[in-house]
LOFI-961683 format. One record per residue: residue in three letters; x, y, z of N, C-alpha, C in turn. Coordinates in steps of 0.05 Angstrom, whole numbers, padded with zeros to 5 digits, always signed. Each point is the difference from the previous one (the first is absolute). Layout:
LOFI-961683
AlaXYZXYZXYZ
...
end
This chain:
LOFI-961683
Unk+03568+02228+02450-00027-00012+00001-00018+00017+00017
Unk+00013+00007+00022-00016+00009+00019-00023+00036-00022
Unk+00021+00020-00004+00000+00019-00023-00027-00012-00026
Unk+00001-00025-00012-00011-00006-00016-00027+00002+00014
Unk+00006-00005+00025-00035-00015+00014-00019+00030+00009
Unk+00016+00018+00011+00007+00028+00006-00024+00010-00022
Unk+00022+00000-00033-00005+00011-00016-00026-00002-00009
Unk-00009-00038+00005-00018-00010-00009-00034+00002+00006
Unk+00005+00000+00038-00022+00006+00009-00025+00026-00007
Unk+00018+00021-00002-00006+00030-00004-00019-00001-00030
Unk+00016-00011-00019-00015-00017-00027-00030-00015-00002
Unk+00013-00007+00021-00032-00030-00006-00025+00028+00019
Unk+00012+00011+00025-00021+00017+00019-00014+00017-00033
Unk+00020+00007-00006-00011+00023-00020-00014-00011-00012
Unk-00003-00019-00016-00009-00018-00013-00034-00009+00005
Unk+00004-00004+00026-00025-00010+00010-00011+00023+00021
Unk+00005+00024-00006-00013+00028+00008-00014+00005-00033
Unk+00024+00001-00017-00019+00000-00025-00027-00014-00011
Unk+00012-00022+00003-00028-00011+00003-00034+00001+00009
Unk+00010+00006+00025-00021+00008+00016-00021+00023+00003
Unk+00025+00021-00014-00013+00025-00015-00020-00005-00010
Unk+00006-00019-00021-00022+00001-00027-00030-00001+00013
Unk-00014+00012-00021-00028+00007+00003-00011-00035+00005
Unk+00005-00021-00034-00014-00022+00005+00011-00016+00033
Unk+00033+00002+00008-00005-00012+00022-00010+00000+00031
Unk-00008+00027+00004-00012+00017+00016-00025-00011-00010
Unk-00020+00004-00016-00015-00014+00002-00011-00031+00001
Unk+00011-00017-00017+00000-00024+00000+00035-00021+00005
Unk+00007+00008+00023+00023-00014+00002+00018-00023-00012
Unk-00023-00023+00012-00006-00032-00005+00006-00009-00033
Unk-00020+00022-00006-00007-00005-00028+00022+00015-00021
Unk+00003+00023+00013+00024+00016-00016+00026-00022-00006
Unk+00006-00014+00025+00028-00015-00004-00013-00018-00018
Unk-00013-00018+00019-00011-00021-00021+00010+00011-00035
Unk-00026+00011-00011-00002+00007-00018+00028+00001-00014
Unk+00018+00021+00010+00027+00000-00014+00018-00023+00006
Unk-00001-00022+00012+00015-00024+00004-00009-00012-00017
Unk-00024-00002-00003-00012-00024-00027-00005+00022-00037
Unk+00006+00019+00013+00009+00016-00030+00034-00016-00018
Unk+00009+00012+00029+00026-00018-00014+00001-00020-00018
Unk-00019-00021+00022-00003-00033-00011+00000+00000-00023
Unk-00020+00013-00009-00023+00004-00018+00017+00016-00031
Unk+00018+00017+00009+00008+00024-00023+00007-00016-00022
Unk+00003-00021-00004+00005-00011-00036-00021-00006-00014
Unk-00027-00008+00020-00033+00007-00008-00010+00022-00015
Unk+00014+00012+00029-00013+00034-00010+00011+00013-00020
Unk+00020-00003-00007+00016+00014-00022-00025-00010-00028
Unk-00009-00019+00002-00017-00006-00030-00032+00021+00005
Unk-00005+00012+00018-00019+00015-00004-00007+00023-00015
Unk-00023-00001-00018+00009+00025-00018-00023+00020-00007
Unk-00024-00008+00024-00025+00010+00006-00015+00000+00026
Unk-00007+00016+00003-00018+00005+00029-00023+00010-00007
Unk-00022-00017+00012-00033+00007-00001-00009+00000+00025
Unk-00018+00027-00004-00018+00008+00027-00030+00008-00012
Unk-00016-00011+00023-00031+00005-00013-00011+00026+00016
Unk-00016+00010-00011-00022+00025+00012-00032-00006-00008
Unk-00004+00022+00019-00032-00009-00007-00011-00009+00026
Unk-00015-00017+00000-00031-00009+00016+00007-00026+00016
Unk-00011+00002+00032+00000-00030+00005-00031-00011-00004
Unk+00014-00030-00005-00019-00021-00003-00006+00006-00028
Unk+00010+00006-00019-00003+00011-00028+00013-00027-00025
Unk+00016-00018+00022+00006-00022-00028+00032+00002+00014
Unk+00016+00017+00018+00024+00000-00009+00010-00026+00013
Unk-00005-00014+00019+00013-00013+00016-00001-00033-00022
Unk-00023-00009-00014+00003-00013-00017+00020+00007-00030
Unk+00003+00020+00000+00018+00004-00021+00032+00000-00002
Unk+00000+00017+00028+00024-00009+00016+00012-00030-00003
Unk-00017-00012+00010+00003-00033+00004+00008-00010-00026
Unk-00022+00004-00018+00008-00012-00029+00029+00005-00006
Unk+00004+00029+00002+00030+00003-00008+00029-00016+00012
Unk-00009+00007+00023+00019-00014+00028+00002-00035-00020
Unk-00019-00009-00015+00001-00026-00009+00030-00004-00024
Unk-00002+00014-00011+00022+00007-00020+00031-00003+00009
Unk+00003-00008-00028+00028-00023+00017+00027+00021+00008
Unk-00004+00027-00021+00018+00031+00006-00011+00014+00016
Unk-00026+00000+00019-00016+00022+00002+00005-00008+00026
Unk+00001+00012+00028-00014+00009+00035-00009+00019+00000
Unk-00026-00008+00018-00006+00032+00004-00011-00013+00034
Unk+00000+00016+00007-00009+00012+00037-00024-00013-00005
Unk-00014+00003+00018-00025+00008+00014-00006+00010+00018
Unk-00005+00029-00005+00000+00026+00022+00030-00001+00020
Unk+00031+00006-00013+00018+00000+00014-00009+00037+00005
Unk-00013+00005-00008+00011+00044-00005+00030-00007-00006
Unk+00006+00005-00023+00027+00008+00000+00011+00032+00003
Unk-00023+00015-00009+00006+00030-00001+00002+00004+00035
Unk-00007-00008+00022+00012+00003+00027+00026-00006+00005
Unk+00012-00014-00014+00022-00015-00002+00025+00014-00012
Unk-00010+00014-00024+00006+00014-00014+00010+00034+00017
Unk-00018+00004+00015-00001+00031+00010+00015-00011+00031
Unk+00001-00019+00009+00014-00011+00017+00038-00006+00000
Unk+00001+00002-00026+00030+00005-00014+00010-00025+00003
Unk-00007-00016-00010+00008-00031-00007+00007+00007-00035
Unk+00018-00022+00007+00016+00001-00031-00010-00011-00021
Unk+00010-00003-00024-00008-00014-00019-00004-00027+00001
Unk+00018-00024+00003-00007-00023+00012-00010-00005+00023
Unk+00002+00019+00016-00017-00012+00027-00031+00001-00016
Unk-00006+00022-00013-00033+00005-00004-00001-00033-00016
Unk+00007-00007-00019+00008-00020-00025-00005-00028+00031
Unk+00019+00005+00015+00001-00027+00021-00039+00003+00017
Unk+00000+00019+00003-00022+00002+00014-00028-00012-00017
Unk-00005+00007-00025-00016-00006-00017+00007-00039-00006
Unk+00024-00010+00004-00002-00024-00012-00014-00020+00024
Unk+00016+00008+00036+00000-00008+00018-00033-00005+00009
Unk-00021+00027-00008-00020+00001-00003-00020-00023-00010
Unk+00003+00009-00022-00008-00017-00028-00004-00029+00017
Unk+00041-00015+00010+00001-00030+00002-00022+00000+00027
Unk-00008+00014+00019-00013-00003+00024-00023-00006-00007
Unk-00022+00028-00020-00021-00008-00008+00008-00024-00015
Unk+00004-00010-00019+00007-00024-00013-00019-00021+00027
Unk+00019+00000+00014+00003-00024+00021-00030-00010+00019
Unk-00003+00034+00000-00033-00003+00011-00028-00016-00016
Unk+00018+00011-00026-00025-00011-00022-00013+00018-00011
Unk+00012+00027+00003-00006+00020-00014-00033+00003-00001
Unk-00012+00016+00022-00016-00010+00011-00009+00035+00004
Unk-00024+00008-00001-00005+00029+00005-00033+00002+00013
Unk-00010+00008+00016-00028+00004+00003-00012-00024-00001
Unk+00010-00027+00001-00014-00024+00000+00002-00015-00029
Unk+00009+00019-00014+00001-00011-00033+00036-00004+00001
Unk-00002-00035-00017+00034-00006-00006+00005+00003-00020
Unk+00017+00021-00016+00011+00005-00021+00026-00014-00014
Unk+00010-00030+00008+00021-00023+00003-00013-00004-00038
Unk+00026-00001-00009-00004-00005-00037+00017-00031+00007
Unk-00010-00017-00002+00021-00032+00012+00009-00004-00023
Unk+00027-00009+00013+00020-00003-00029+00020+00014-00012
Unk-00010+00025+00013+00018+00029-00014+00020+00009+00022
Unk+00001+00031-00005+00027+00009+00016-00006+00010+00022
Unk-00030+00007+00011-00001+00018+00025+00027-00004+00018
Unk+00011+00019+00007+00019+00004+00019+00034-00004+00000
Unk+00001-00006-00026+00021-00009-00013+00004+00007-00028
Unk+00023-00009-00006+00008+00009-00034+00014-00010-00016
Unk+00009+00005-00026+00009-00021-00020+00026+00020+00003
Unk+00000+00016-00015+00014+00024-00001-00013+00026+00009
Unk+00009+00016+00011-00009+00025+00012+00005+00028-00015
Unk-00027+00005-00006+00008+00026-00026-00025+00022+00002
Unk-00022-00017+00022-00022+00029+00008-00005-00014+00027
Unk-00003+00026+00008+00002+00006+00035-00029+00019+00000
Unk-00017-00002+00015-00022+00017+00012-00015-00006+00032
Unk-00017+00022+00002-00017+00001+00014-00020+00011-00002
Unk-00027-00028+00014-00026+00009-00001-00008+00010+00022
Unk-00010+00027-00003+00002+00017+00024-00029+00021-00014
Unk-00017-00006-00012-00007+00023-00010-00006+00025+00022
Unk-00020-00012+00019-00014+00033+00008+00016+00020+00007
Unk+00020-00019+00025+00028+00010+00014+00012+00010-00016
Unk+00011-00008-00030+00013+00015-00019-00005+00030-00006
Unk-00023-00002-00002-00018+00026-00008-00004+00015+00011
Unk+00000-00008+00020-00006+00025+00034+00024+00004+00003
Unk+00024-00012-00006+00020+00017+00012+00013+00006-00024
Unk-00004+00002-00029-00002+00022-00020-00014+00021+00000
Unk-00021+00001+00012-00021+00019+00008+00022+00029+00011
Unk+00009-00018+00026+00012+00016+00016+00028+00008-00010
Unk+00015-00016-00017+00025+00018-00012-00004-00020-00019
Unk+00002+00013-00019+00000-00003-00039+00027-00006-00002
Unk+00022+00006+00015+00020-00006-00010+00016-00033+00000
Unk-00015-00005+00018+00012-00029+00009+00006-00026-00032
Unk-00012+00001-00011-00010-00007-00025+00037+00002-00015
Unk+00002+00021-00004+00026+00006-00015+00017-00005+00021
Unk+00005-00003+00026+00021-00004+00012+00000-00024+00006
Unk-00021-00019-00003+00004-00021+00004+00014-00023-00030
Unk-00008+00023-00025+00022-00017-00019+00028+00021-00008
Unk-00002+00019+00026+00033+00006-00004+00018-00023+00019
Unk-00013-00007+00019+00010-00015+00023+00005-00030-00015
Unk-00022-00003-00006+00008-00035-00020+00016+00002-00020
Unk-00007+00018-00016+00030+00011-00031-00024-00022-00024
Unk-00021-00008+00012-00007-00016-00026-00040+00012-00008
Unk-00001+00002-00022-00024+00009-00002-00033-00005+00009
Unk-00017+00018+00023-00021-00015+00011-00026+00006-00012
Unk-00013-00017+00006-00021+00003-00022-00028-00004+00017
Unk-00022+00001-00006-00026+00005+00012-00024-00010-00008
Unk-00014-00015+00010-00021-00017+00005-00028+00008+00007
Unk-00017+00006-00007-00027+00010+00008-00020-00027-00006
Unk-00011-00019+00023-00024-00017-00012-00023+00019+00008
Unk-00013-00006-00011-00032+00015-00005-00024-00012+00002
Unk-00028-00007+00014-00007+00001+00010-00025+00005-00006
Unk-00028+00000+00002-00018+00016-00003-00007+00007+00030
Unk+00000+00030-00009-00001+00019+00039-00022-00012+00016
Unk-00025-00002-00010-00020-00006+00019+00015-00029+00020
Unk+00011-00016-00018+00006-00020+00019+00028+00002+00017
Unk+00018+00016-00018+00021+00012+00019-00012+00013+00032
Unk-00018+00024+00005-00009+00015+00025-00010-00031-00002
Unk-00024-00005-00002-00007-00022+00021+00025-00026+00016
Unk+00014-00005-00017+00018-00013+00009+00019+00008+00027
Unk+00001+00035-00012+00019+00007+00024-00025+00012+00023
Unk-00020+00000-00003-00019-00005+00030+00000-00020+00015
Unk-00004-00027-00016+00003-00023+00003+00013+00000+00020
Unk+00030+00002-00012+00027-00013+00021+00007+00021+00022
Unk-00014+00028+00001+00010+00015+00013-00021+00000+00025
Unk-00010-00026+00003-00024-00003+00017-00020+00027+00009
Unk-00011+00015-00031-00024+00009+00001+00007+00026-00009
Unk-00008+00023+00016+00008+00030-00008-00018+00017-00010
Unk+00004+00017-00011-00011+00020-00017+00002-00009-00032
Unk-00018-00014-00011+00010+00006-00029+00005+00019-00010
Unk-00012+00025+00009+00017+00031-00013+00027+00000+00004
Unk+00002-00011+00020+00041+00009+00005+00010-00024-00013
Unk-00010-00016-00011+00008-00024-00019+00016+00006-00034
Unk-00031+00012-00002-00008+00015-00025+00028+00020-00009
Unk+00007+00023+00027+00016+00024-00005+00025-00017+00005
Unk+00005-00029+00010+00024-00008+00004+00013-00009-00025
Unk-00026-00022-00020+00006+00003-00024+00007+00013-00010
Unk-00011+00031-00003+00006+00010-00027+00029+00021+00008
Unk-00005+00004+00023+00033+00020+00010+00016-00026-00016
Unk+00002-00026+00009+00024-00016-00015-00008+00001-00030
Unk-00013+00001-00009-00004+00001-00036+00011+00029-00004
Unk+00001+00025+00007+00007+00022-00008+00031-00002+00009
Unk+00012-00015+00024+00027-00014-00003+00007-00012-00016
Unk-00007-00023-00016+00010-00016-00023+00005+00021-00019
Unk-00031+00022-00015+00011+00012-00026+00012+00023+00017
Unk+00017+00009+00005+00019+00011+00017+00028-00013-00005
Unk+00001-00022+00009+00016-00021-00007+00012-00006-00026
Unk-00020+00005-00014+00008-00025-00019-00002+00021-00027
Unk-00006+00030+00007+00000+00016-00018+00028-00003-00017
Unk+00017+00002+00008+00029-00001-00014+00012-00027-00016
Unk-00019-00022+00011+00012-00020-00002-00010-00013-00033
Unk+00017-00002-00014-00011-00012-00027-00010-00035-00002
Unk+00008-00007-00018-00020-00030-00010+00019-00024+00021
Unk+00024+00018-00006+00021-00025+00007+00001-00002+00031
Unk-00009+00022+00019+00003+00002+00013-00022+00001+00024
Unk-00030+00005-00008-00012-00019+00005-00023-00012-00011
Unk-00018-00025+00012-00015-00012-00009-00021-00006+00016
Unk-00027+00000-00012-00030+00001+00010-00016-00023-00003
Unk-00003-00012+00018-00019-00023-00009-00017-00011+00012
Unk-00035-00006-00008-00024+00001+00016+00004-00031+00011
Unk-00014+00007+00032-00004-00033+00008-00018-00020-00018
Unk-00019+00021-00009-00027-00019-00019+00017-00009-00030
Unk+00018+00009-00008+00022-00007-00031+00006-00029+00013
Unk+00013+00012+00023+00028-00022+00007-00013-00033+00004
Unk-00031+00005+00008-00020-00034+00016-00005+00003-00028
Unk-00005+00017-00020-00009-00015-00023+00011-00011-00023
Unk+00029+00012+00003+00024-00011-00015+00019-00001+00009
Unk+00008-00011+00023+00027-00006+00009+00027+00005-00008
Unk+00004-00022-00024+00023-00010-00026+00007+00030-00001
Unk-00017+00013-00018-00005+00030-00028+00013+00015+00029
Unk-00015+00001+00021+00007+00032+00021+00026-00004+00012
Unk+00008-00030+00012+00022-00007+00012+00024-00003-00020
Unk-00004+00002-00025+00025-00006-00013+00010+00029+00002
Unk-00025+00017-00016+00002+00025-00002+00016+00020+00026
Unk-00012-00008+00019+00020+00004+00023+00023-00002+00009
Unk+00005-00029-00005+00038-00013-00009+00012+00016-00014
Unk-00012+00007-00022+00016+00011-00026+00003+00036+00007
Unk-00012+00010+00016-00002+00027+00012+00025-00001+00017
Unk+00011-00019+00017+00012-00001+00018+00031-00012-00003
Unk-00002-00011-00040+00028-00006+00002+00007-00029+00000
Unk-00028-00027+00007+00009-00018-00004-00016-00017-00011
Unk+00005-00022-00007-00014-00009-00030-00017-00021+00017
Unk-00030-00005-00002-00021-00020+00007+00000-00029-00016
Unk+00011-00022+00017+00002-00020-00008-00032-00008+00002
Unk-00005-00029-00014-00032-00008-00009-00009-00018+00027
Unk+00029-00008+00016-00008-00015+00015-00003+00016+00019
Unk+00014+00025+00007-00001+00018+00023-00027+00015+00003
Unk-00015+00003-00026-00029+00020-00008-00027-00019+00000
Unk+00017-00040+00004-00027-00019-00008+00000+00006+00033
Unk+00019-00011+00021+00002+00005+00029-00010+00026+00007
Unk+00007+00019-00002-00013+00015+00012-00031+00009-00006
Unk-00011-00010-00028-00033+00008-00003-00006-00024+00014
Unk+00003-00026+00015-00006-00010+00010-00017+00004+00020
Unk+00013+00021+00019-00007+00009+00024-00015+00023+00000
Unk+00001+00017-00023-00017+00030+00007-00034-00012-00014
Unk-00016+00003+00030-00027-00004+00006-00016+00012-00026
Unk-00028-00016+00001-00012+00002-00033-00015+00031+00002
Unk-00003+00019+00017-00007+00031+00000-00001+00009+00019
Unk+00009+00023-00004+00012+00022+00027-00032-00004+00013
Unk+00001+00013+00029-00023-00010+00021-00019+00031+00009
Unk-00024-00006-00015-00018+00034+00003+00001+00006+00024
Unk+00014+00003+00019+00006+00020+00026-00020+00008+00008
Unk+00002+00027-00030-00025+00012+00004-00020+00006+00006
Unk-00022-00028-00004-00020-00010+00004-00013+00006+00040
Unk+00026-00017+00005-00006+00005+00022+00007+00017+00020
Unk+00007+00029+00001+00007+00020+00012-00022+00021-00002
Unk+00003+00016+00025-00023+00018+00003-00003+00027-00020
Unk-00004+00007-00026+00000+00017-00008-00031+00011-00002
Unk+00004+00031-00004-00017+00014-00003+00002+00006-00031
Unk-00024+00010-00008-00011+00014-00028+00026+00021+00001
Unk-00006+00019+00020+00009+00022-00003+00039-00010-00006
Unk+00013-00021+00022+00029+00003-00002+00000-00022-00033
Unk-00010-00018-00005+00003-00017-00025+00002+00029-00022
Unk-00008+00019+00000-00008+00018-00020+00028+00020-00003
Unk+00007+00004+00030+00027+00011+00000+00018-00010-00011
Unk+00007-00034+00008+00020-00011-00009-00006+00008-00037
Unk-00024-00007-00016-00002-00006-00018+00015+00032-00021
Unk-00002+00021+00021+00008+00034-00008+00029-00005+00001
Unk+00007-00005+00020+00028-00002+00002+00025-00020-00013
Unk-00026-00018-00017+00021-00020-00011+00006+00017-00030
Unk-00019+00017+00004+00005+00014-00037+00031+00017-00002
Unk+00013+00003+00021+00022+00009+00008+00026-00008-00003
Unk-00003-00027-00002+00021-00021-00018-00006-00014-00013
Unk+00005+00005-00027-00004-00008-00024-00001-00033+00005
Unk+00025-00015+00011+00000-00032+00017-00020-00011+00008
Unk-00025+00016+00011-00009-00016+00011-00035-00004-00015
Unk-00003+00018-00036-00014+00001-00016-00006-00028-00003
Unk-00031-00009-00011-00012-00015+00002+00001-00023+00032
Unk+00003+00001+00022-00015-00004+00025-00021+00012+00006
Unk-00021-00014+00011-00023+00002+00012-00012-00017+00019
Unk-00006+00006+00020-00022-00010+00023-00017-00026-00016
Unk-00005+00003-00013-00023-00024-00023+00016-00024-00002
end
């Protein structure tokens, strides 16, 4: 016995030196165990997953309501702003990322899914929970993009790390009210450094998304989505792998507001920067027919 105990201690030390190594638990300890204790729980869930979605693009652009809608879906979670690509470069495993995104999801759920003062709650449906589990994401756009900016590669290593295919999200926006929005919340600034914040992330997306074919990703304007809900949100489901029930598409146009909100209107622009943006939007084909008007 004594020999077994001998043998045994030296095991477990090693064990939990290994551990400790790791990049994710060096940085997030708490959460590292966590995470892989409730992976466990969780692994007969996770085994039915067979898609991962991440958004890019713009804040205040539509994603956080779209997010939501999906999160409603009786196969579908998605985050709200977990970053998983930190998570990812942090060396967390496949179900921990999978545990992290659901754990997410049920918290916002609980709050009332709630962003900037606006509640994005579909009553009735799945926020934060699931029927069966078969798409996993996160709404993360800007963060997404800035740290694709900075290594392009994260993208493919994050569906070598899952083993299941990820796919990509762009909502869209008309820019004038995007920069004003992000002055808005950034309590004031330079609209020029607004302006060049936008479009550095738009020359990230077609960057992005250059490689990426039909299946892999999908574009869709905030002004489509308030004007047809059903038509953009099914179309979205069906991009992602899961089929839009009538009652899940009557619930969720319930809640998305009768027109996106002119921002614009009220932010300080000049002749001269309105004229820039209007040069610079000729640059992505996406963002043809927007205008200031």
């Amino acid at each position: 016995m004594k020999t077994k105990q001998a043998n045994f201690r030296p095991s477990v030390a090693r064990l939990v030196d290994g551990v400790r190594s790791l990049p994710g638990f060096r940085s997030y300890p708490t959460l590292y165990v966590g995470s892989a204790w409730k992976a466990r729980q969780r692994r007969d869930d996770l085994a039915t997953v067979r898609g991962f979605l991440v958004f890019v693009g713009h804040p205040r652009s539509g994603h956080s309501l779209v997010g939501a809608l999906l999160d409603a879906h009786p196969r579908i979670v998605v985050a709200h702003e977990l970053d998983v690509l930190k998570y990812l470069a942090a060396g967390y495993h496949r179900d921990q990322l999978l545990t992290l995104v659901l754990e997410h999801s049920a918290a916002d759920a609980a709050r009332g899914r709630k962003s900037w003062g606006y509640s994005y709650a579909v009553p009735g449906q799945w926020q934060g929970r699931y029927e069966r589990l078969e798409v996993v994401g996160d709404k993360r756009g800007r963060m997404t993009t800035a740290r694709l900016r900075d290594d392009p590669g994260l993208l493919a290593r994050l569906e070598e790390r899952l083993g299941v295919p990820v796919r990509v999200v762009q909502v869209v926006r008309n820019p004038y009210d995007d920069v004003a929005t992000m002055h808005r919340r950034a309590g004031g600034g330079a609209m020029a450094d607004h302006v060049d914040e936008y479009f550095s992330l738009a020359t990230t997306v077609d960057a992005v998304t250059a490689g990426l074919g039909p299946d892999r990703f999908h574009r869709l304007r905030l002004e489509d989505l308030v004007d047809d809900t059903p038509a953009e949100l099914a179309a979205l489901c069906r991009f992602v792998g899961a089929d839009p029930g009538d009652d899940y598409l009557a619930a969720c146009s319930a809640i998305v507001f009768g027109s996106p909100h002119r921002t614009r209107d009220g932010a300080p622009w000049s002749a001269a920067l309105r004229s820039d943006v209007e040069a610079r939007m000729a640059g992505h084909d996406w963002l043809a027919g927007y205008g200031f008007g």
